[in-house]
C-alpha positions in Angstrom: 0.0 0.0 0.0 1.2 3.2 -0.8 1.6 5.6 1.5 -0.2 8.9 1.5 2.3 11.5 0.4 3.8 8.9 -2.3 -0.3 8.8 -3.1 0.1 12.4 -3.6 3.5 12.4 -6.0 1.8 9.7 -8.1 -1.4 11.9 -8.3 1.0 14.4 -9.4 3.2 12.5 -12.0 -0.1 11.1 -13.8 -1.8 15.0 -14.0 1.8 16.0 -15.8 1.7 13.4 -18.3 -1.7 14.5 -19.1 -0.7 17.6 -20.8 0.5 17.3 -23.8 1.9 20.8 -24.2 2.9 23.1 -21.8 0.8 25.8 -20.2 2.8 28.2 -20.2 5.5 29.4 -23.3 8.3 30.3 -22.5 10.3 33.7 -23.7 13.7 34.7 -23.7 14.6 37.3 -21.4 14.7 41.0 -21.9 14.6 44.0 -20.6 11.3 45.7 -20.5 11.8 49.7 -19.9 8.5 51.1 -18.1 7.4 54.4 -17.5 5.6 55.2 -13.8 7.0 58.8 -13.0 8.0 61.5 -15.1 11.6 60.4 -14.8 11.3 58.0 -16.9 10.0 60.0 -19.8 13.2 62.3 -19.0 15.2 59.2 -19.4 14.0 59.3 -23.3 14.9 62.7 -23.7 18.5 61.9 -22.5 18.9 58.9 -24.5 18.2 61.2 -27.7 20.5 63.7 -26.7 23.0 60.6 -26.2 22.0 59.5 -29.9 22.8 63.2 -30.8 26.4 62.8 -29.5 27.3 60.1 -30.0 26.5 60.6 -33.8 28.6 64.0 -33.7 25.8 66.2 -33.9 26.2 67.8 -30.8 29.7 68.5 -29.0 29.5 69.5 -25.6 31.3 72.1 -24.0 34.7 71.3 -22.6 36.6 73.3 -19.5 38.8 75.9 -20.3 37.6 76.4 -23.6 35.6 78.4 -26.3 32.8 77.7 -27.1 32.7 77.6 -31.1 30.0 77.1 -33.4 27.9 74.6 -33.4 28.9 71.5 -35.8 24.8 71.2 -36.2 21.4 73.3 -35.7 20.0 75.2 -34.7 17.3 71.9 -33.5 13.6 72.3 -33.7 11.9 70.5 -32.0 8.5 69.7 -33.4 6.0 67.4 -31.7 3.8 65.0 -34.3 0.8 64.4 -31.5 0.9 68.1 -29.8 -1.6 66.6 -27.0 0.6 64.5 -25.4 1.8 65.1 -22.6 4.5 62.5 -22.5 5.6 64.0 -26.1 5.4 68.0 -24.7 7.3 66.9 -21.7 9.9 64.8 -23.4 10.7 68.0 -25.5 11.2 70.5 -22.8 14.0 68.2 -21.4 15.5 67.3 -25.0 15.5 71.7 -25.5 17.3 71.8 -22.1 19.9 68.9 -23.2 20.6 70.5 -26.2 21.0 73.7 -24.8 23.5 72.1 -22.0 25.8 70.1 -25.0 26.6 72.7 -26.4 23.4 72.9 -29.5 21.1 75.9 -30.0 16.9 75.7 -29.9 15.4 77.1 -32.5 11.2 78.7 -31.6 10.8 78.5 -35.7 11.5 75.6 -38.0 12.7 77.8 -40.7 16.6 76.7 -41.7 16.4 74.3 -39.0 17.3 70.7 -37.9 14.0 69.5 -37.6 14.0 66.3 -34.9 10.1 64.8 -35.2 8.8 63.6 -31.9 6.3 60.8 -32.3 4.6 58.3 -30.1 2.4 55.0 -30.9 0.1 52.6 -28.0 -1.6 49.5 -28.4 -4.0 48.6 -25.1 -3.9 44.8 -24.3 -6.5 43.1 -23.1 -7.4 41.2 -19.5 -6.5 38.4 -20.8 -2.5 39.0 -21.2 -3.0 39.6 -17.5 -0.8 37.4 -15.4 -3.8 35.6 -13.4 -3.7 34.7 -9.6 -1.6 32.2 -8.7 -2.0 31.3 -4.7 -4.3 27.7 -4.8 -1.8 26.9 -7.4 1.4 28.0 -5.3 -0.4 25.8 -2.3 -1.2 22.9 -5.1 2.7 22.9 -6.0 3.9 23.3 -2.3 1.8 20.0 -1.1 3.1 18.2 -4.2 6.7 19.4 -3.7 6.2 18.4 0.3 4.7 14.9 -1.3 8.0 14.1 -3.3 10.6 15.7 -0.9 8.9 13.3 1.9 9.2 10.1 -1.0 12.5 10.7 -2.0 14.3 8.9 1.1 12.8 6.4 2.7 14.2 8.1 6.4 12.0 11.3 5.3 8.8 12.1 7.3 6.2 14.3 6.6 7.7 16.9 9.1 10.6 17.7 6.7 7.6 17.5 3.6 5.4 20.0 5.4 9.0 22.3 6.4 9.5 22.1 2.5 5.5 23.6 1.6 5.5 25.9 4.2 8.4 27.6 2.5 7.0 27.6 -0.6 3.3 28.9 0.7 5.4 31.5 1.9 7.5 32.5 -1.1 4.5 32.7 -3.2 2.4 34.9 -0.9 5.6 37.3 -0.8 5.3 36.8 -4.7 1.9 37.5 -4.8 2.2 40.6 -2.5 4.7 41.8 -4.2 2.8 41.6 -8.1 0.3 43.5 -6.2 2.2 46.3 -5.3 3.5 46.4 -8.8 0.9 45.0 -10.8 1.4 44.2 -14.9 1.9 47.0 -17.1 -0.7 46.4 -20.0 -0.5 49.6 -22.1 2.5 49.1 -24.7 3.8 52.3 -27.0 6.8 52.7 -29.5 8.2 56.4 -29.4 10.2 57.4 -32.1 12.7 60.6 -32.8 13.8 61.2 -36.2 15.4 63.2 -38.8 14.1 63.1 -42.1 15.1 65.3 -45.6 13.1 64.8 -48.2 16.2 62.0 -49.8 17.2 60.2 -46.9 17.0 59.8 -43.0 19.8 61.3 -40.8 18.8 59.8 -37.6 16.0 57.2 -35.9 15.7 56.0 -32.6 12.7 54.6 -30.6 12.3 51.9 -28.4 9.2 50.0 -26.7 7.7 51.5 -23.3 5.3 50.0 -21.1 2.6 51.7 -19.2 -0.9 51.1 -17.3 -3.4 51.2 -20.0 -5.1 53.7 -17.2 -2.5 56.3 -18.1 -2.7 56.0 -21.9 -4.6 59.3 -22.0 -1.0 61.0 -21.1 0.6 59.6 -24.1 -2.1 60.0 -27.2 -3.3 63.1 -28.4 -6.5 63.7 -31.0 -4.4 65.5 -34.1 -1.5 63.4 -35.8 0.6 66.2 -37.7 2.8 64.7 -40.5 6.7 64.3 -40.1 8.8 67.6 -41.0 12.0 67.9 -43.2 15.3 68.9 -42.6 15.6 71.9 -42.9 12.7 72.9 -41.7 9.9 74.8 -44.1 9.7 78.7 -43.7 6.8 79.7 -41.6 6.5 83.6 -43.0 4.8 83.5 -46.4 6.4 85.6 -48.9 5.5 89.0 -49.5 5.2 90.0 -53.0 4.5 93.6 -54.3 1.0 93.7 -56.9 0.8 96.4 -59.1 -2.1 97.3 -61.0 -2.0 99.1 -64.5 -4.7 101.7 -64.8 
């Protein structure tokens, strides 16, 4: 006869070699940049002005010496979505970036270097939620306590239930802790580029993940198009009419 917790590692074995695919896929890791304070849409900014510099379009001042002109610019900045408020703020610290490498800001787009600011979302639904996972975490503790108790025959239930207590544990930390920093379920892809009308001079963007409760702050209800380097006069020009009698 077998005895109860060897009962419960058999139950165990036979409910594994049911399924015939896992539940769950499996993804290689990476990291996932989010956004919860308005630091992190500064960290954007920065990383553009990094792309800036690192490209040679923007020298920053050195120690001890004068400042020349600038190898690039003046920038205009010009926001594709002008009701965002991640794109609005993301400018403001790009201007004040610029301003400390060395660059100049430019109010018009006339002459300019014209970098586009853009931003994209997509809302996912409940179900990419992870779900709860405590009767599970208890289901895995008795069955790890089940074969920790079976594996040596001097093993007594003592040392099994030491074994699921620890896990119980662990996973109500785990489950405390995704509730204090739930899943992120609002995705967007911002983008900074410079375009002329024959080729593209820079492009960076990367994924950023959000609540979908704060996707308001990033969309807008105008999409402008994409400006060209340099930028487009803004002054029409004045011509003189003259009328014969």
């Amino acid at each position: 006869m077998l005895r109860p917790h060897l009962g419960v590692f058999a139950a165990a074995t036979l409910a594994l070699a049911a399924c015939t695919q896992p539940p769950i896929a499996l993804k290689d890791g990476a990291p996932q940049q989010s956004a919860t304070s308005v630091r992190d849409w500064d960290s954007v900014a920065h990383r553009i002005t990094g792309e800036l510099t690192q490209r040679g379009m923007l020298l920053a001042p050195q120690p001890g010496v004068t400042p020349g002109a600038p190898p690039w610019g003046p920038y205009y900045i010009h926001v594709v979505t002008p009701g965002s408020s991640f794109l609005q703020a993301v400018a403001d610290t790009l201007k004040a970036d610029i301003a400390n490498h060395g660059g100049t800001v430019a109010r018009i787009p006339d002459g300019a270097v014209v970098i586009n600011l853009q931003v994209g979302y997509v809302k996912h639904g409940p179900r990419d939620q992870l779900p709860g996972g405590e009767l599970t975490a208890l289901s895995v503790a008795a069955v790890a306590g089940g074969i920790i108790a079976g594996v040596s025959p001097t093993s007594s239930w003592a040392a099994g239930g030491t074994a699921a207590g620890a896990l119980v544990a662990a996973a109500v930390a785990g489950d405390v802790y995704k509730g204090m920093y739930p899943t992120l379920n609002g995705e967007l892809i911002w983008q900074a580029s410079i375009v002329t009308p024959q080729q593209v001079l820079m492009q960076v963007g990367a994924p950023l993940y959000v609540s979908a409760s704060d996707i308001p702050l990033y969309a807008g209800d105008v999409t402008l198009t994409q400006m060209t380097t340099p930028g487009a006069p803004t002054v029409l020009e004045a011509r003189r009419m003259r009328y014969d009698p």
